[in-house]
Structures are given as C-alpha cells and as structure tokens.
DOMARNU-776312 format. One record per atom (N, C-alpha, C): residue number from 1; atom name; x, y, z. Coordinates in nm, 2 decimals, padded with zeros to 4 digits. Layout:
DOMARNU-776312
   resi   name        x        y        z
    NUM     CA        X        Y        Z
...
//
This chain:
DOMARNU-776312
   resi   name        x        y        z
      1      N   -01.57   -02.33   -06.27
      1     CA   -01.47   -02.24   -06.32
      1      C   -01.42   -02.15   -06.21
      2      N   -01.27   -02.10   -06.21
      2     CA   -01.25   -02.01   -06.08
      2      C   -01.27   -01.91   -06.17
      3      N   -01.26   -01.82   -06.03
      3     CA   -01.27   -01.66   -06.09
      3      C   -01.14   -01.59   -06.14
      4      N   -01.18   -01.48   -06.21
      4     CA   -01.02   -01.42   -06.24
      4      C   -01.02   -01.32   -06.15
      5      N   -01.09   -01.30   -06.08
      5     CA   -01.04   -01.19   -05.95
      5      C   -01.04   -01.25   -05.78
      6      N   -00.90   -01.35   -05.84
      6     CA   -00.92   -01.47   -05.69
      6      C   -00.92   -01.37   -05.54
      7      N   -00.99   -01.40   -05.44
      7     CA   -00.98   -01.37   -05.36
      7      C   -00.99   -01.45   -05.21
      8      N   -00.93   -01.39   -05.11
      8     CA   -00.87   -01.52   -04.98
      8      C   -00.76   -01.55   -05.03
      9      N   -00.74   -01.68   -04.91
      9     CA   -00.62   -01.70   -04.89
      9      C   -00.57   -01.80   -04.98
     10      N   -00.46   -01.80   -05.01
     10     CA   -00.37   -01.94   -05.08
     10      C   -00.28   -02.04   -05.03
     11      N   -00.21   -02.11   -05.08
     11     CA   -00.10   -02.18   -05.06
     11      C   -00.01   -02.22   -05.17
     12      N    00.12   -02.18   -05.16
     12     CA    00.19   -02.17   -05.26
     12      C    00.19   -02.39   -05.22
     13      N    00.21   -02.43   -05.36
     13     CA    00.17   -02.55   -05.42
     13      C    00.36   -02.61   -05.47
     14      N    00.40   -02.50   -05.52
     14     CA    00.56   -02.55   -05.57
     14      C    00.64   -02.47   -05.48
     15      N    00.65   -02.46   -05.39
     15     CA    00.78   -02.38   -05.31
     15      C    00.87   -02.36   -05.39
     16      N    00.96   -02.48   -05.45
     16     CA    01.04   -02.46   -05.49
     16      C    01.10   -02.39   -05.67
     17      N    00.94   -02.36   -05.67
     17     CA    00.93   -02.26   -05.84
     17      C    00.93   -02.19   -05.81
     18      N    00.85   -02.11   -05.72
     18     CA    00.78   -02.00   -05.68
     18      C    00.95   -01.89   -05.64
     19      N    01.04   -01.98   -05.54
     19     CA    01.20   -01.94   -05.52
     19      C    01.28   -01.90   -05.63
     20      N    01.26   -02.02   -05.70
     20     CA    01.33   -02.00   -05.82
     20      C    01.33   -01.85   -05.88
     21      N    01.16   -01.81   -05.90
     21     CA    01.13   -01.72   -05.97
     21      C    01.18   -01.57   -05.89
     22      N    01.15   -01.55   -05.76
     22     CA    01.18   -01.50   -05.66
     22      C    01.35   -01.48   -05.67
     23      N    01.39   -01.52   -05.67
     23     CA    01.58   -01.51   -05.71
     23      C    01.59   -01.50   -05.86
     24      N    01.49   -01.52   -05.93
     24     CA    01.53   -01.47   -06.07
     24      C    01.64   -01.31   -06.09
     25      N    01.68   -01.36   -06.25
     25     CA    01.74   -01.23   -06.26
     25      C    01.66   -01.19   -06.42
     26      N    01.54   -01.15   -06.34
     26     CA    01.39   -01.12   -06.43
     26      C    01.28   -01.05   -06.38
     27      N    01.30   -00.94   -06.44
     27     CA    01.23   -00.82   -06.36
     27      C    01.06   -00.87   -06.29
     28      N    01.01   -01.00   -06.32
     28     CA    00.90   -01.00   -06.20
     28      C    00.93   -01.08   -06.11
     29      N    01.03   -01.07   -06.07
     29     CA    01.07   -01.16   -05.95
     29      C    01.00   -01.09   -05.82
     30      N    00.96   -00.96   -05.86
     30     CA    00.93   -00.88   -05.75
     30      C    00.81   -00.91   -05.69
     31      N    00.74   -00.97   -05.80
     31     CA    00.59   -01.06   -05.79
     31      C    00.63   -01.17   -05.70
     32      N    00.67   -01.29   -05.77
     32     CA    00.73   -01.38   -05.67
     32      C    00.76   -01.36   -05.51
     33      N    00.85   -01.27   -05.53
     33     CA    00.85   -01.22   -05.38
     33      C    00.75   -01.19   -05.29
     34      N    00.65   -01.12   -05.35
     34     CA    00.49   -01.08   -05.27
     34      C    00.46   -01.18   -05.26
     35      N    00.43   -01.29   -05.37
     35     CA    00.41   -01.43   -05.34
     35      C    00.41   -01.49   -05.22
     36      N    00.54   -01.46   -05.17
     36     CA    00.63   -01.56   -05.08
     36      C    00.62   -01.49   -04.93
     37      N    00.57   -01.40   -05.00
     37     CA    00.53   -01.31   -04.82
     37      C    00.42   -01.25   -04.76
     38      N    00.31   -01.30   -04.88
     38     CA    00.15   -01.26   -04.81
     38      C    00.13   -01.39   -04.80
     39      N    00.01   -01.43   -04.78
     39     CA   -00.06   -01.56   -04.82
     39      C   -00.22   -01.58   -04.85
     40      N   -00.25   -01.43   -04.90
     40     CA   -00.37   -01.34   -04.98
     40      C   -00.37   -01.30   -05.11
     41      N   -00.45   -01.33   -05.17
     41     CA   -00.46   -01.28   -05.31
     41      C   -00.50   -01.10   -05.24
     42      N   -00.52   -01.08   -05.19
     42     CA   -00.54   -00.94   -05.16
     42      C   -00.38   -00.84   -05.08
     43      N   -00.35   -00.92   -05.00
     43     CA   -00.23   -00.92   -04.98
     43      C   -00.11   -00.87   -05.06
     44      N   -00.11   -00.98   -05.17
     44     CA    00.01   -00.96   -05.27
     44      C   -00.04   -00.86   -05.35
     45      N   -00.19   -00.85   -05.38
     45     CA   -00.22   -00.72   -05.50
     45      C   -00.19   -00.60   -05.39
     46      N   -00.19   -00.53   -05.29
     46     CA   -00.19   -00.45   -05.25
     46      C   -00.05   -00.43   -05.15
     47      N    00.07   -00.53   -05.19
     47     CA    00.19   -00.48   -05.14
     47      C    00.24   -00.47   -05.31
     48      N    00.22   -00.50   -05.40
     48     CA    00.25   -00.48   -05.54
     48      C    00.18   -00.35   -05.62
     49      N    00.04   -00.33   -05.55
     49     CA   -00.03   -00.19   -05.59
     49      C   -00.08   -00.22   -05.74
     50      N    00.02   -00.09   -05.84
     50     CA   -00.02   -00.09   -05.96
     50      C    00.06   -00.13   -06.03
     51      N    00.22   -00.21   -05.96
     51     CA    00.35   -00.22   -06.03
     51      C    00.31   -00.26   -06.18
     52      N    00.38   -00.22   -06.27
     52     CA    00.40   -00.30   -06.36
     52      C    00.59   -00.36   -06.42
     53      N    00.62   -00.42   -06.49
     53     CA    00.76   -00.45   -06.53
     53      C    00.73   -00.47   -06.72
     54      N    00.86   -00.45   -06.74
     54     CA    00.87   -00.50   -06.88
     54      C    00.96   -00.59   -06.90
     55      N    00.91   -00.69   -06.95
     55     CA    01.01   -00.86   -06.96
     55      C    01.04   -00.82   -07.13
     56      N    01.15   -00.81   -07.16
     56     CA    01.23   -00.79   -07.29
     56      C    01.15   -00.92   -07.37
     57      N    01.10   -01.06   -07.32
     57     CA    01.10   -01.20   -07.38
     57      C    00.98   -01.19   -07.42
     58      N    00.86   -01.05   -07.37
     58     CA    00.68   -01.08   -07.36
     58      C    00.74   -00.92   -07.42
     59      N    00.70   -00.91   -07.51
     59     CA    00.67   -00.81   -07.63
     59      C    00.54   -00.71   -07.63
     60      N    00.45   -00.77   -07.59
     60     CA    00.27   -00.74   -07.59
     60      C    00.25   -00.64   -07.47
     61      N    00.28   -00.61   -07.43
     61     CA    00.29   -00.54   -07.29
     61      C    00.33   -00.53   -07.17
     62      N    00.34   -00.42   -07.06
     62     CA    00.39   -00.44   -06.99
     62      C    00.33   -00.56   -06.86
     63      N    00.40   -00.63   -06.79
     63     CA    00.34   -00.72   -06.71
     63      C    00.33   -00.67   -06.59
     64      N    00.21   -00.72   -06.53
     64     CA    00.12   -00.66   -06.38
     64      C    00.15   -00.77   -06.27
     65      N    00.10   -00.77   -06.19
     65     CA    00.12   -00.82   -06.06
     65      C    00.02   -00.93   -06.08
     66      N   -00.09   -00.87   -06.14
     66     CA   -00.22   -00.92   -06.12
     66      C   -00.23   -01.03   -06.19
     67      N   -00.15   -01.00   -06.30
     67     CA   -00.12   -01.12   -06.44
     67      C   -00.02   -01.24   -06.40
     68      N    00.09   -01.14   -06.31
     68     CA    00.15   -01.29   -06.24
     68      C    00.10   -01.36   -06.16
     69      N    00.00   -01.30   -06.08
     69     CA   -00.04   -01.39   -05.98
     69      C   -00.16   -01.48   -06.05
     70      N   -00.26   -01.45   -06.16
     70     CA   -00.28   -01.53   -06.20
     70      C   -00.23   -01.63   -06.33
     71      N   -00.09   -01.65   -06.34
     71     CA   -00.01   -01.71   -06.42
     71      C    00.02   -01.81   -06.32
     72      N    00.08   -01.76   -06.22
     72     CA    00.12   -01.87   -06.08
     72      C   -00.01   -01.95   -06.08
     73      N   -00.11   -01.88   -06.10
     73     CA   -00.27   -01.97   -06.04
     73      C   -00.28   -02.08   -06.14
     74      N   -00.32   -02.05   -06.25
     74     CA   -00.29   -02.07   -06.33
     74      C   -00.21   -02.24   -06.43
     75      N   -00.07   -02.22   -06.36
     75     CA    00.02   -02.32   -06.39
     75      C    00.03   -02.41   -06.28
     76      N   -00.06   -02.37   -06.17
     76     CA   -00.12   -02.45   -06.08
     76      C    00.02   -02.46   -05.94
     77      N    00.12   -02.32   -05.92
     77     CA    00.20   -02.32   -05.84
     77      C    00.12   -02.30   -05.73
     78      N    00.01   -02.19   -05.72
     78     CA   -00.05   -02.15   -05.61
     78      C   -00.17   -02.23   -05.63
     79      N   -00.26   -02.21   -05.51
     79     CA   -00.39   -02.23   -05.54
     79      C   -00.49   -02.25   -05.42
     80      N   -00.60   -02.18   -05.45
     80     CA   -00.70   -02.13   -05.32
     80      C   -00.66   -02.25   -05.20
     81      N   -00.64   -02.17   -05.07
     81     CA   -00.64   -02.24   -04.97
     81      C   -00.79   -02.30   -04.95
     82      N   -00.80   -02.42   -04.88
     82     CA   -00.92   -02.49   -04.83
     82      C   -00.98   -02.53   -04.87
//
C-alpha cells in the first residue's frame, strides 16, 4: 500500500493530462502547474504552501494542493520516481 504522505521524487506518467489541467480554466490549475515545475512531492507542497481553491463542481469543500497531488497519484498521472 503507498503512503498518503508521498514523499521524494516523482515523474509525471501523462504529460499530456497533467498540461491539459495546467491550462485549464479551473481554479486548480495552479496545482498542475507546481506539478509541472517541481519534481518533489515536497517541492510542490511547499511552492503551493496552504493554498486552497473552491471548484463550484466539488461542493464538499474547499480543495488543497495536497488533495490534488494525491488525486494526480492516484489516477496514476504521477507516480514515485524509481
């Protein structure tokens, strides 16, 4: 089982989702973006901090950084380097 507090490095797995979401016009694109420009699960939580967003479509709360990065993990876009 992985952990839910991934740590090290990654490799984005879909380039071309990960862009997609990254050019979105959907307030976590800003995730995506960290995505696309650390290559650390430590990295991206700590150029994203505490952000959160609110997606009008996800009702339940506001969404984290932390939540996207492991949704990306997750749906198998990203996934532990090595």
């Amino acid at each position: 089982m992985k952990t839910i507090n991934p740590t090290g490095p990654y490799e984005i797995v879909d380039l071309a989702y990960v862009h997609d979401k990254a050019n979105a016009d959907d307030p976590r694109r800003v995730f995506a973006q960290a995505i696309l420009q650390h290559r650390t699960y430590e990295g991206v939580l700590a150029a994203i901090g505490a952000m959160s967003v609110i997606v009008p479509s996800y009702n339940a709360r506001p969404v984290t950084g932390r939540m996207e990065v492991l949704y990306f993990r997750r749906r198998g876009k990203i996934a532990d380097a090595g």
